[in-house]
N, CA, C and O atoms as a Tripos MOL2 file, in Angstrom:
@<TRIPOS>MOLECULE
protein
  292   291    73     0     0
PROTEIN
NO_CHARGES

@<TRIPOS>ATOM
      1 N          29.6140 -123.9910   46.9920 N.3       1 UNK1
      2 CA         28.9030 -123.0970   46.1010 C.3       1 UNK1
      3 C          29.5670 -123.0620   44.7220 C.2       1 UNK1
      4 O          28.8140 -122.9890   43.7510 O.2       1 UNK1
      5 N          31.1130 -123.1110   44.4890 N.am      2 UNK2
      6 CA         31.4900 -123.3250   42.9940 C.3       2 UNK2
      7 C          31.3530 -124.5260   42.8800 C.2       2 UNK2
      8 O          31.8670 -124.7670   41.7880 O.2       2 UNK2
      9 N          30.9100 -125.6590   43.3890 N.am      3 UNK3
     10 CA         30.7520 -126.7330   42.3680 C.3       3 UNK3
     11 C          29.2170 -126.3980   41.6840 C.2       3 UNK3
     12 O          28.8510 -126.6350   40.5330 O.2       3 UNK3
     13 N          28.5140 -125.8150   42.7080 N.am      4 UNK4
     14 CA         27.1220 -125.6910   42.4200 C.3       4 UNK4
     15 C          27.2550 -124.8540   41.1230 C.2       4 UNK4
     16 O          26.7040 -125.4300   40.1850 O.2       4 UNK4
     17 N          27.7440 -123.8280   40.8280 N.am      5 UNK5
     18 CA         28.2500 -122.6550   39.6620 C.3       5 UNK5
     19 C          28.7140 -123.5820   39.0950 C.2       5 UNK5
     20 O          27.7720 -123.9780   38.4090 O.2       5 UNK5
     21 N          29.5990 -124.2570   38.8950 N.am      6 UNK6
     22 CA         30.3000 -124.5190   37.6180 C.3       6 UNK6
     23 C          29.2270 -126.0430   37.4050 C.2       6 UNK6
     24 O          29.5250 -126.3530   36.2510 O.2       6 UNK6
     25 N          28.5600 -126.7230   37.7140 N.am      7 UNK7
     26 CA         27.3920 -127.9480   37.7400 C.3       7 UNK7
     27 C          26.5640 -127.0070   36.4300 C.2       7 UNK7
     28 O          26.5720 -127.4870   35.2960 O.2       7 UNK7
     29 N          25.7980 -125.5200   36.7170 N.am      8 UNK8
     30 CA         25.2390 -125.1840   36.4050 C.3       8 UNK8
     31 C          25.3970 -124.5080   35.2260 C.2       8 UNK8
     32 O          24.5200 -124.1460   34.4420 O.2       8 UNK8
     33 N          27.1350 -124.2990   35.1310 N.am      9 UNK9
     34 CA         27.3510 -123.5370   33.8520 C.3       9 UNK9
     35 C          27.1480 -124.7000   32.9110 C.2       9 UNK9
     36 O          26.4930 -124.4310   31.9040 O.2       9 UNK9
     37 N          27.6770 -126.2150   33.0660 N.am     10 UNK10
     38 CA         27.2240 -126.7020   32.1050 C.3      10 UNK10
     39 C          26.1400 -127.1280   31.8080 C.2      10 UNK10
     40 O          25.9940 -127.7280   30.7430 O.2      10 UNK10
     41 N          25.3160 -126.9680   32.4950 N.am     11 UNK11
     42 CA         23.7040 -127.1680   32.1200 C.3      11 UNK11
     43 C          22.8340 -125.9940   31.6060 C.2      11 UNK11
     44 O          21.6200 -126.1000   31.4350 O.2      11 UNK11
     45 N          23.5600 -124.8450   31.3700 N.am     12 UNK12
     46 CA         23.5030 -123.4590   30.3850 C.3      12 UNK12
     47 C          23.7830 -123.6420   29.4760 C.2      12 UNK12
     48 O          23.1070 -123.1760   28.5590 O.2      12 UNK12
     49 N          25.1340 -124.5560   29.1510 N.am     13 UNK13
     50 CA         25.6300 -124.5940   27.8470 C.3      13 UNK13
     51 C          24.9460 -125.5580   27.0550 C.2      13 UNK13
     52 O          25.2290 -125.6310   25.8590 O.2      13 UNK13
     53 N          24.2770 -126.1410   27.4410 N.am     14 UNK14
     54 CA         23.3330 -127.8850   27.1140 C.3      14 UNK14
     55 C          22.8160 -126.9450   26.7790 C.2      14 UNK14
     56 O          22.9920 -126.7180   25.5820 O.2      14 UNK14
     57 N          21.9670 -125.9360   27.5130 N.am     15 UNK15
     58 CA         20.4080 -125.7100   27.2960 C.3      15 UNK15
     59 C          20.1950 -124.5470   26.1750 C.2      15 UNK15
     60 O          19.0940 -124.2050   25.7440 O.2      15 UNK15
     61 N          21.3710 -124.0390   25.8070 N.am     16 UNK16
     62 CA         21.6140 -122.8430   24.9370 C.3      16 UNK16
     63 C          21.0080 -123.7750   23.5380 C.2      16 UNK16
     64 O          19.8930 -123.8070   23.0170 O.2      16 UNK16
     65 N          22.5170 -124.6150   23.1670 N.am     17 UNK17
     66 CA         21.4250 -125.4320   21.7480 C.3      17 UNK17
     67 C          20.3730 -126.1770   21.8380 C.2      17 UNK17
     68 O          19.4800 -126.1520   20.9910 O.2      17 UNK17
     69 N          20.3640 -126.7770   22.6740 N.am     18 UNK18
     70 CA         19.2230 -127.4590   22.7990 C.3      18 UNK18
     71 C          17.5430 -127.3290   22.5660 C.2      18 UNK18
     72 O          16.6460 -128.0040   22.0610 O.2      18 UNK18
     73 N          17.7220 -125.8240   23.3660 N.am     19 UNK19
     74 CA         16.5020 -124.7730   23.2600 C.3      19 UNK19
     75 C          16.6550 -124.0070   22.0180 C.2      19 UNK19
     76 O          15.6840 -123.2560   21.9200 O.2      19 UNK19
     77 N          17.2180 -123.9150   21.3250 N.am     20 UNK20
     78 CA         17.6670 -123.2320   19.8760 C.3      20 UNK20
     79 C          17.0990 -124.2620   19.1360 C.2      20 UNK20
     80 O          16.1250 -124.1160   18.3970 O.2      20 UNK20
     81 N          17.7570 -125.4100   19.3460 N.am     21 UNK21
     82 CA         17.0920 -126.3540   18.2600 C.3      21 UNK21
     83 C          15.3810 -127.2020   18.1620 C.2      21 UNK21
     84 O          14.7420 -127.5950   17.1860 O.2      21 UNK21
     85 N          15.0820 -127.2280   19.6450 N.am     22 UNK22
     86 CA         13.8500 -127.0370   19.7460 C.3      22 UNK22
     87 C          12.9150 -126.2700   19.3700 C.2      22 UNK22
     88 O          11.8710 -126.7720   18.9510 O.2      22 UNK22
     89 N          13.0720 -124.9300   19.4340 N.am     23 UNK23
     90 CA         12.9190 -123.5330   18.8730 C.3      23 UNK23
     91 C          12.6210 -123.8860   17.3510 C.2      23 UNK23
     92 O          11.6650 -123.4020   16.7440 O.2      23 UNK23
     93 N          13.1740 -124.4270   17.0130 N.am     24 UNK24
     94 CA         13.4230 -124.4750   15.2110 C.3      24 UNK24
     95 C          13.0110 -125.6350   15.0910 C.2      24 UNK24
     96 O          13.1140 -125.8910   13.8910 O.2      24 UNK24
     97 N          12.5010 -126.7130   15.7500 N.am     25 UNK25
     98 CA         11.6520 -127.4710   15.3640 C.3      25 UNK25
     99 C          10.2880 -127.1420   15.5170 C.2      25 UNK25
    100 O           9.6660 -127.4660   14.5060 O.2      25 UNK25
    101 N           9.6280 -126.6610   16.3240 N.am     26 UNK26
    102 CA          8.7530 -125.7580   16.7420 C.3      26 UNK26
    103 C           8.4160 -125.2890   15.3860 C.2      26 UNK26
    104 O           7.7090 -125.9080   14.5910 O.2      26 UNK26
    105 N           9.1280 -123.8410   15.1300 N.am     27 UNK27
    106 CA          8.9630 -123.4620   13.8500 C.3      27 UNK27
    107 C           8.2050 -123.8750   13.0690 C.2      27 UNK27
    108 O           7.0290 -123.6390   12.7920 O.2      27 UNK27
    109 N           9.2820 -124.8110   12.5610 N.am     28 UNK28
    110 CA          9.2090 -125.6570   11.2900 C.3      28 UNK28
    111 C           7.9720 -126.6960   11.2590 C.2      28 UNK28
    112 O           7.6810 -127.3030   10.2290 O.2      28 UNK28
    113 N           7.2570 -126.8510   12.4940 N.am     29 UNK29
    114 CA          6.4740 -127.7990   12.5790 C.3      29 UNK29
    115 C           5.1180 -126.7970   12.5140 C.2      29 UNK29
    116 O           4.2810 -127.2250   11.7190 O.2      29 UNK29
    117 N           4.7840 -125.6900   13.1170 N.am     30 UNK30
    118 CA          4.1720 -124.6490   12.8240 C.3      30 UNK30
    119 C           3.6880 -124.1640   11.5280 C.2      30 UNK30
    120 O           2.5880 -124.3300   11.0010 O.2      30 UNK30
    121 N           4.7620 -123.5070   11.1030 N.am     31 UNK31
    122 CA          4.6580 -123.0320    9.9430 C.3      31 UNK31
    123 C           4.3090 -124.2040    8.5770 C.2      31 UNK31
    124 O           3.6830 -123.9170    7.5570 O.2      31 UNK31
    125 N           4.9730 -125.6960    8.9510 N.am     32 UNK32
    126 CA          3.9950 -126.5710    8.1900 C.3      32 UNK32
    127 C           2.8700 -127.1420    8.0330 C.2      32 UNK32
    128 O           2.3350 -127.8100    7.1480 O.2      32 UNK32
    129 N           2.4230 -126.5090    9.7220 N.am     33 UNK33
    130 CA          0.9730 -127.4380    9.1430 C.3      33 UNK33
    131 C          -0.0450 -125.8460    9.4830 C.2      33 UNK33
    132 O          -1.1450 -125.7850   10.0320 O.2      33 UNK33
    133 N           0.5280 -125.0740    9.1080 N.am     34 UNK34
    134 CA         -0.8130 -123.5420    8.6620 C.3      34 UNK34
    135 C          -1.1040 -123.5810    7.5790 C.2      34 UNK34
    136 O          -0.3610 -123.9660    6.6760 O.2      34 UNK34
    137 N          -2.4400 -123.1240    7.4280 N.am     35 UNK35
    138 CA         -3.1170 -123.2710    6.2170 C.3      35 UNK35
    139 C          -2.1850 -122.5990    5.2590 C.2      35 UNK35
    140 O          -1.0690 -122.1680    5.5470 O.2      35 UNK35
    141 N          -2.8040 -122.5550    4.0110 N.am     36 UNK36
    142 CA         -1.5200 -122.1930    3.2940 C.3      36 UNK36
    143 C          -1.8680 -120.5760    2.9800 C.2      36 UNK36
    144 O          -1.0270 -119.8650    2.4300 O.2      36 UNK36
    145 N          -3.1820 -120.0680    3.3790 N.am     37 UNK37
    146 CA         -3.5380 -118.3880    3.2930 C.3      37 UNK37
    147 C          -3.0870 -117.5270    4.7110 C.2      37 UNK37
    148 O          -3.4520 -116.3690    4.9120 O.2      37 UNK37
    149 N          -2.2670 -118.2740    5.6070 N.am     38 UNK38
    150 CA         -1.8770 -118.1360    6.6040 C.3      38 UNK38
    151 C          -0.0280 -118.3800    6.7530 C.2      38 UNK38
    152 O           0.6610 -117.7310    7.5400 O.2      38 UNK38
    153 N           0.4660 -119.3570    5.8920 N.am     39 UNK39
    154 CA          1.5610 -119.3400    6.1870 C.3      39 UNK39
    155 C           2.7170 -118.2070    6.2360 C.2      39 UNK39
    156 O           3.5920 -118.0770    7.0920 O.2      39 UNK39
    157 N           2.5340 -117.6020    5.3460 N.am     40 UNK40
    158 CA          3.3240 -116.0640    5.5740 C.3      40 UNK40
    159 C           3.1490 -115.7110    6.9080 C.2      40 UNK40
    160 O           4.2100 -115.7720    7.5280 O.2      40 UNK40
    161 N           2.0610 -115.3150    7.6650 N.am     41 UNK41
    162 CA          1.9440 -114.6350    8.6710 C.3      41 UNK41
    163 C           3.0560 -115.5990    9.7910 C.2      41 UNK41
    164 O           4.1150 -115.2500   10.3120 O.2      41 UNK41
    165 N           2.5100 -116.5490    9.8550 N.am     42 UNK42
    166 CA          2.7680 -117.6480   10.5840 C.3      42 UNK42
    167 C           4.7670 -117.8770   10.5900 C.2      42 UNK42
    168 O           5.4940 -117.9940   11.5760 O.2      42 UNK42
    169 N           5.0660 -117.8710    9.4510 N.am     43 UNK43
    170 CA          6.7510 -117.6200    9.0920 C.3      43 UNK43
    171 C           7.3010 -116.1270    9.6040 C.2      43 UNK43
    172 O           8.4390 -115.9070   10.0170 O.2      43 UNK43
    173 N           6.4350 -115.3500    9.5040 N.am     44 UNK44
    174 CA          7.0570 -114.3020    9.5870 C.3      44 UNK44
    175 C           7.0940 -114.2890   11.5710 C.2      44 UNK44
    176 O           8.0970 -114.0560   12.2470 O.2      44 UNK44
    177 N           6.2030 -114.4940   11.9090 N.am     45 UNK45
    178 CA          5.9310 -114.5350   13.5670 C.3      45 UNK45
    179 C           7.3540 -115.3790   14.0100 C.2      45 UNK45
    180 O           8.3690 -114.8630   14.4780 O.2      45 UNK45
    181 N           7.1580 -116.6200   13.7660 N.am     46 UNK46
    182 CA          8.4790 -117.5240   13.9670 C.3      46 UNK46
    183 C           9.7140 -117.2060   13.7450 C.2      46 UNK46
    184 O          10.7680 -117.5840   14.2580 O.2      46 UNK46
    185 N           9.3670 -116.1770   12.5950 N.am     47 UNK47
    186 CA         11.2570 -115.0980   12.7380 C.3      47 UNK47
    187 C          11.4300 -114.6280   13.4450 C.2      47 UNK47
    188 O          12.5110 -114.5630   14.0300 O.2      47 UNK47
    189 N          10.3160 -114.0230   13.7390 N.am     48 UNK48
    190 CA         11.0080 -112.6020   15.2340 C.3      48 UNK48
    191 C          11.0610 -112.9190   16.2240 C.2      48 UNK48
    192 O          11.4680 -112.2280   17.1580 O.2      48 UNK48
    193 N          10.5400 -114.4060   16.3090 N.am     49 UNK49
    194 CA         10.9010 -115.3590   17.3620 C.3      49 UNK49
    195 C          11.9300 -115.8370   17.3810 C.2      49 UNK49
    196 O          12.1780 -116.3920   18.4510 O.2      49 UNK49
    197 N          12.6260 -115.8780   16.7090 N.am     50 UNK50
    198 CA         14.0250 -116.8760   16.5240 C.3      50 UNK50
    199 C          14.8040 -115.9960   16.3840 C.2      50 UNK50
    200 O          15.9670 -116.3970   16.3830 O.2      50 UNK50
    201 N          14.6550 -114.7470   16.2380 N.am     51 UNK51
    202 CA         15.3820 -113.7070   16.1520 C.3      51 UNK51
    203 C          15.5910 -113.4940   17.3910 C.2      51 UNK51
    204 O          16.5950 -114.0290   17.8590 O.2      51 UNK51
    205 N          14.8060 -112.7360   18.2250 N.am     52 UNK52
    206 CA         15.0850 -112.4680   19.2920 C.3      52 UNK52
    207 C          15.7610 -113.7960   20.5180 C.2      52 UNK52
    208 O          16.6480 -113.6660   21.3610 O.2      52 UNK52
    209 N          15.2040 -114.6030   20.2870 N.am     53 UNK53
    210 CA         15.8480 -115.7490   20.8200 C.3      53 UNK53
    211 C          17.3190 -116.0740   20.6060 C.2      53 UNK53
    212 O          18.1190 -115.5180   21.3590 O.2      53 UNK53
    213 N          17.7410 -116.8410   19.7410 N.am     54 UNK54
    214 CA         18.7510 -116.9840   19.5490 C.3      54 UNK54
    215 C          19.9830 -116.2700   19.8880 C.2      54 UNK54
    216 O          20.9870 -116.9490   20.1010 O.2      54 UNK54
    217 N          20.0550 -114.8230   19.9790 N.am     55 UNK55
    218 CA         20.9610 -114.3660   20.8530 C.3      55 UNK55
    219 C          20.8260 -114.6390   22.2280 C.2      55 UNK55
    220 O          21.8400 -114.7720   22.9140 O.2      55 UNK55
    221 N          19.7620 -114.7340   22.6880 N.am     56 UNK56
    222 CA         19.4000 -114.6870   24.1870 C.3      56 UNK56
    223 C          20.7150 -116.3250   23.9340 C.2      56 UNK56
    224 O          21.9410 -116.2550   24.0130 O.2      56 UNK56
    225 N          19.9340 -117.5150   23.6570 N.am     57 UNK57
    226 CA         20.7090 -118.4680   23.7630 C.3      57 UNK57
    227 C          21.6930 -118.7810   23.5810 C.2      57 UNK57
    228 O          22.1230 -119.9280   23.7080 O.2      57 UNK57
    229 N          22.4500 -117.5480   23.1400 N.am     58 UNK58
    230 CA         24.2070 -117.6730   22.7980 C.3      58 UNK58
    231 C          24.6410 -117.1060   24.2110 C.2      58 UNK58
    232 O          25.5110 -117.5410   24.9670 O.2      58 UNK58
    233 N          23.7640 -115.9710   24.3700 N.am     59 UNK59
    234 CA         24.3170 -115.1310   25.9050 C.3      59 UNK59
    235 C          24.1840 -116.4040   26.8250 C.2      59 UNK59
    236 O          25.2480 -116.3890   27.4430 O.2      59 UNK59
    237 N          23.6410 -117.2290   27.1520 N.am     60 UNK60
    238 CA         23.0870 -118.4420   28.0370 C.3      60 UNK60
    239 C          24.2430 -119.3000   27.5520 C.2      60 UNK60
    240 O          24.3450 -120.1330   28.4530 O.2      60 UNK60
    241 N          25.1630 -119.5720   26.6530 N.am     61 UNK61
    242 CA         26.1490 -120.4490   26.6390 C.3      61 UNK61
    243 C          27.4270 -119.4740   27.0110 C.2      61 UNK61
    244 O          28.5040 -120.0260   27.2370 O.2      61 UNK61
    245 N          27.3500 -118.2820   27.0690 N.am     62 UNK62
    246 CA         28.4080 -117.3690   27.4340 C.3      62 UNK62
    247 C          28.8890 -117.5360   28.9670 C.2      62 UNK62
    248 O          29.9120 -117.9890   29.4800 O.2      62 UNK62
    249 N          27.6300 -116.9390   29.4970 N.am     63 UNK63
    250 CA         27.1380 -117.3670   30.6340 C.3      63 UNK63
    251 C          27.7490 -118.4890   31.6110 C.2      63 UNK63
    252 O          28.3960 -118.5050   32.6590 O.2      63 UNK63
    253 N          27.2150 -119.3940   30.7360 N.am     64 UNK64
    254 CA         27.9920 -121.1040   31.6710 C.3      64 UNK64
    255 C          29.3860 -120.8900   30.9880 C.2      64 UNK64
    256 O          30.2160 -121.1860   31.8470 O.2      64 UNK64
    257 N          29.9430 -120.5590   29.9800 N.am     65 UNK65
    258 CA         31.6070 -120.7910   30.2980 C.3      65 UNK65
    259 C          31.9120 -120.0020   31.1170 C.2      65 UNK65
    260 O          32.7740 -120.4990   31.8420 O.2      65 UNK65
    261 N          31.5430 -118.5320   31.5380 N.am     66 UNK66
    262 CA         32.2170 -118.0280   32.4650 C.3      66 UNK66
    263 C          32.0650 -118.6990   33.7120 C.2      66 UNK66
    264 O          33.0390 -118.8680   34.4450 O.2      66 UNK66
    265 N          30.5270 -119.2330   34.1200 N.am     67 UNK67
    266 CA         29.9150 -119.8270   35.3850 C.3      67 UNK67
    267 C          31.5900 -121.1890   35.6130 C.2      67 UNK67
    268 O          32.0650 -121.3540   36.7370 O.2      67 UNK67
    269 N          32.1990 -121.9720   34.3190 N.am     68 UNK68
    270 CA         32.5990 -122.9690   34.8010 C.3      68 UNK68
    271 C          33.9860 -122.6140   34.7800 C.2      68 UNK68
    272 O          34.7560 -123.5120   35.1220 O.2      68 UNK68
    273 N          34.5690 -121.3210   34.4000 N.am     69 UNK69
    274 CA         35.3690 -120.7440   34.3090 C.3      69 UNK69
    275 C          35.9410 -120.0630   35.9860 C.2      69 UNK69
    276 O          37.0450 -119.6250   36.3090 O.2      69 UNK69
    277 N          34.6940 -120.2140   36.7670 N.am     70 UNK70
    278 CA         34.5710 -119.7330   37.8240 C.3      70 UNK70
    279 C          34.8590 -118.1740   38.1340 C.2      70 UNK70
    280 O          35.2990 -117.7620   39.2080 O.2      70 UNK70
    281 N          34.4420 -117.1440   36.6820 N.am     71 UNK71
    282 CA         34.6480 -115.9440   36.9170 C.3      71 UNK71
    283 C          34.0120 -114.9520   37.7560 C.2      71 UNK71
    284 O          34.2200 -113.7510   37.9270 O.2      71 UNK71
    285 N          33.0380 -115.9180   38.3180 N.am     72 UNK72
    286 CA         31.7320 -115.6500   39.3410 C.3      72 UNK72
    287 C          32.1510 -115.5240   40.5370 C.2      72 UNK72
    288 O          31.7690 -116.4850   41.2040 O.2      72 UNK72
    289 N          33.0460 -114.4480   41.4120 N.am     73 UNK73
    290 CA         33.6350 -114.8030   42.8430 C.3      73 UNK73
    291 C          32.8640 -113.7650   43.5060 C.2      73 UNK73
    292 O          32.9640 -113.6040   44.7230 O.2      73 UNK73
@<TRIPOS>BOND
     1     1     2 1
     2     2     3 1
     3     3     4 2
     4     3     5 am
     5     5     6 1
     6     6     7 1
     7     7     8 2
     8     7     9 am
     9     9    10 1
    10    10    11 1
    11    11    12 2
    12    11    13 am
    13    13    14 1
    14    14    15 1
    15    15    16 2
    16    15    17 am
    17    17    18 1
    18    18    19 1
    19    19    20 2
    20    19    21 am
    21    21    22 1
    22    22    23 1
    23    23    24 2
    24    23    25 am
    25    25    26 1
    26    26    27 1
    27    27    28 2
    28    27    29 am
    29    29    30 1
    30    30    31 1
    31    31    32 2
    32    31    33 am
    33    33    34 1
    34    34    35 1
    35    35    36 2
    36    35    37 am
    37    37    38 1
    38    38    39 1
    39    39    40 2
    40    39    41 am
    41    41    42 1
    42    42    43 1
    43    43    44 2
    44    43    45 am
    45    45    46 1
    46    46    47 1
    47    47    48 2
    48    47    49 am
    49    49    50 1
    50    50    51 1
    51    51    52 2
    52    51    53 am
    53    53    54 1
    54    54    55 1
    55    55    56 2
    56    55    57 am
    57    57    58 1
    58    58    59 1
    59    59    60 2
    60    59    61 am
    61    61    62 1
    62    62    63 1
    63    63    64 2
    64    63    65 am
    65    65    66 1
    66    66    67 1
    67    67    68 2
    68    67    69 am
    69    69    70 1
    70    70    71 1
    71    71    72 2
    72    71    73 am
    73    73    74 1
    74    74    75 1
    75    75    76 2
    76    75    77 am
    77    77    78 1
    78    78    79 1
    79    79    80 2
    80    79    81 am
    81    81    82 1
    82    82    83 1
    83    83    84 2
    84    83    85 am
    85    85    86 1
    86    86    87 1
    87    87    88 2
    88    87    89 am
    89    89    90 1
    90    90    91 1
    91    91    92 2
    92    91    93 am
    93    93    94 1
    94    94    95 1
    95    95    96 2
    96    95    97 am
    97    97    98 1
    98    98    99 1
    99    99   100 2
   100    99   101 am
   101   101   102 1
   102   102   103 1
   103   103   104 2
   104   103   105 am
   105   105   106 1
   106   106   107 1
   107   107   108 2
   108   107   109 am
   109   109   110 1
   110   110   111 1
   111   111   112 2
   112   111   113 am
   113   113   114 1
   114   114   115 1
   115   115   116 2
   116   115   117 am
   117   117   118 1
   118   118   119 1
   119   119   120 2
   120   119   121 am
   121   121   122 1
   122   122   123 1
   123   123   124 2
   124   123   125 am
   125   125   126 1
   126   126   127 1
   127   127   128 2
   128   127   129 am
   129   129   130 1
   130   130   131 1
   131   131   132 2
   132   131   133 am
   133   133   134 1
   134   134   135 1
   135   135   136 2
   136   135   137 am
   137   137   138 1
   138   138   139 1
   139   139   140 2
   140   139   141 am
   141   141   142 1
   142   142   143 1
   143   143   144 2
   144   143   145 am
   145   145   146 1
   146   146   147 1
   147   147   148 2
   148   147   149 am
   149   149   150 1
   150   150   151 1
   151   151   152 2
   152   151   153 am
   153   153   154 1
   154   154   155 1
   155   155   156 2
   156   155   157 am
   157   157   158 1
   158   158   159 1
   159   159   160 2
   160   159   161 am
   161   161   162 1
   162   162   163 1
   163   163   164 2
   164   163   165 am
   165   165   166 1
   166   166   167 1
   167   167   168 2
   168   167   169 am
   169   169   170 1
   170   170   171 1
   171   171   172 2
   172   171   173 am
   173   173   174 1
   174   174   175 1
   175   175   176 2
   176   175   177 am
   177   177   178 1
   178   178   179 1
   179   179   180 2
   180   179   181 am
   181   181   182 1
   182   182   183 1
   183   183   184 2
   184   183   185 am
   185   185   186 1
   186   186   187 1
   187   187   188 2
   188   187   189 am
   189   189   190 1
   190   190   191 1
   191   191   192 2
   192   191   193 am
   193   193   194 1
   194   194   195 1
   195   195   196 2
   196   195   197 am
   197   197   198 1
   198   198   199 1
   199   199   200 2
   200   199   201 am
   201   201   202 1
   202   202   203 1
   203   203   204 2
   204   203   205 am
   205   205   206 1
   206   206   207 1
   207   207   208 2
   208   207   209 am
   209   209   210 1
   210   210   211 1
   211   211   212 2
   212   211   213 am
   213   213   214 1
   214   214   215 1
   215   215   216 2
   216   215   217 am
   217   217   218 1
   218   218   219 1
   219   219   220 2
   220   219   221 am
   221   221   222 1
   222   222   223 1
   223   223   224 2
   224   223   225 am
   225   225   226 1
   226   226   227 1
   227   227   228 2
   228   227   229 am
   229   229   230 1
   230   230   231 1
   231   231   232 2
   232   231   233 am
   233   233   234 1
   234   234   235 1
   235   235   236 2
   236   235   237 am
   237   237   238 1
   238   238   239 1
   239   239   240 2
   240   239   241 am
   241   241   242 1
   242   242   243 1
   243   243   244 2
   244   243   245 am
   245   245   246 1
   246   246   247 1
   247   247   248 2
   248   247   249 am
   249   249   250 1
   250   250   251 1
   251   251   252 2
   252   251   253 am
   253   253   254 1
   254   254   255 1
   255   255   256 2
   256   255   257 am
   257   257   258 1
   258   258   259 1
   259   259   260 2
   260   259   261 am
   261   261   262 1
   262   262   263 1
   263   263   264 2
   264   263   265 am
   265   265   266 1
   266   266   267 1
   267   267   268 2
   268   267   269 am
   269   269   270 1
   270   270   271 1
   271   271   272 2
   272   271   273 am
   273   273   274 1
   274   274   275 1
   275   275   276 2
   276   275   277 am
   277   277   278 1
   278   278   279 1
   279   279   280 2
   280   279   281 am
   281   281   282 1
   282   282   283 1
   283   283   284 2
   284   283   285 am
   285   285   286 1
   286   286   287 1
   287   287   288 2
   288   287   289 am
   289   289   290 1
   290   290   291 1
   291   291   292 2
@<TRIPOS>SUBSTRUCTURE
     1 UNK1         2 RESIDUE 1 A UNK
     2 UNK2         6 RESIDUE 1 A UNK
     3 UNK3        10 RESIDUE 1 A UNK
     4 UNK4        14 RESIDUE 1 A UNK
     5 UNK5        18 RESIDUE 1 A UNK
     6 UNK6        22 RESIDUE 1 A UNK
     7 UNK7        26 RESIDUE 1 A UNK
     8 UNK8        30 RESIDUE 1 A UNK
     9 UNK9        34 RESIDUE 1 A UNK
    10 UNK10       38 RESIDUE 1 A UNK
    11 UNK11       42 RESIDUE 1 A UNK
    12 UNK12       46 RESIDUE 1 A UNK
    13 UNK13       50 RESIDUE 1 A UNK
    14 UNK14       54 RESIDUE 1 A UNK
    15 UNK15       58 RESIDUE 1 A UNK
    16 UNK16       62 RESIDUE 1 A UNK
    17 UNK17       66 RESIDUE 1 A UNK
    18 UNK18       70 RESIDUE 1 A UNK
    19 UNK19       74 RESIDUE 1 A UNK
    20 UNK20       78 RESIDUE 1 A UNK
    21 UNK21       82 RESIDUE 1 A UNK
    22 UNK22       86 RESIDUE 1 A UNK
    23 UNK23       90 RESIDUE 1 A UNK
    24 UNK24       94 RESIDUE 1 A UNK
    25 UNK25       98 RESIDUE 1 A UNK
    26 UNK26      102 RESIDUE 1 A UNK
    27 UNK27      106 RESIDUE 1 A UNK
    28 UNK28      110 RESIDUE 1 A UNK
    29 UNK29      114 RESIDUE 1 A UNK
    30 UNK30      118 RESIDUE 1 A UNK
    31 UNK31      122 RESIDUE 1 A UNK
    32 UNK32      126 RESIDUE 1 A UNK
    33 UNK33      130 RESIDUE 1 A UNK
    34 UNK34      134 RESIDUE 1 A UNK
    35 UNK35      138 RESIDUE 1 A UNK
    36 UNK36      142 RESIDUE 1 A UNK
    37 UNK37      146 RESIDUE 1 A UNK
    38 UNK38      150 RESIDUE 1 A UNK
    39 UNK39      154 RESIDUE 1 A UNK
    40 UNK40      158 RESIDUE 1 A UNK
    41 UNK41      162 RESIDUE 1 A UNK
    42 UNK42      166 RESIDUE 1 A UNK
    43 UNK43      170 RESIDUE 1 A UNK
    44 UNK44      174 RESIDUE 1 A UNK
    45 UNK45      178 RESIDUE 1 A UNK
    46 UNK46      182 RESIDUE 1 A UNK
    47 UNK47      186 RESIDUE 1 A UNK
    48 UNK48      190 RESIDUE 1 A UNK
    49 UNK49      194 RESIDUE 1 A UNK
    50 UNK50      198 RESIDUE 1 A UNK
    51 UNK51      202 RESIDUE 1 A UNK
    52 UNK52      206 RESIDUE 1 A UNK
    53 UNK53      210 RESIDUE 1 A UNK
    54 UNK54      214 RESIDUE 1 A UNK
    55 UNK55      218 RESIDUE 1 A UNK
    56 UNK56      222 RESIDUE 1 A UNK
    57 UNK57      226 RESIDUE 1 A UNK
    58 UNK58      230 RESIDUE 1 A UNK
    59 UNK59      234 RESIDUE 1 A UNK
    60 UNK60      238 RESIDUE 1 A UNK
    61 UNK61      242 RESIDUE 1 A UNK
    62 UNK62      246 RESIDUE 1 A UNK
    63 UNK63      250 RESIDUE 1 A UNK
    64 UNK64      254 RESIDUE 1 A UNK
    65 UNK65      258 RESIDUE 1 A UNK
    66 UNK66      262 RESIDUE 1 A UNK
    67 UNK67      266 RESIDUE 1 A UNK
    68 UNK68      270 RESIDUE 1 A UNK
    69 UNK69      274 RESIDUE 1 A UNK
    70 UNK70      278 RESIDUE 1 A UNK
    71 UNK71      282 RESIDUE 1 A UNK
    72 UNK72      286 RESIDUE 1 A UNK
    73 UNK73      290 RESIDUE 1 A UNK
């Protein structure tokens, strides 16, 4: 079971930027192709998306160091 935990913490820590940076391509790919009487709305949505996200995905790399840290007993 700790190899299984610590396997998994590093596939938390992958998935923290990974999904962050996806996230922000997303975005950016969004918000470029909205019309342009729409793009405000459209930027502003994608903030509070990335807002709220991005911590989540730091807690998710926290997460797997403790998982490989094996603070999980």
């Amino acid at each position: 079971m700790s190899r299984i935990k610590r396997f998994l913490g590093f596939v938390w820590i992958i998935l923290g930027p990974l999904g962050t940076i996806f996230m922000l391509y997303q975005a950016f790919d969004k918000i470029s192709q909205a019309e342009p009487s729409h793009q405000l709305n459209t930027a502003l949505q994608w903030g509070i998306i990335l807002l709220v996200f991005i911590p989540i995905a730091i807690g998710l790399m926290i997460f797997g160091k403790y998982a490989i840290q094996d603070e999980y007993k």
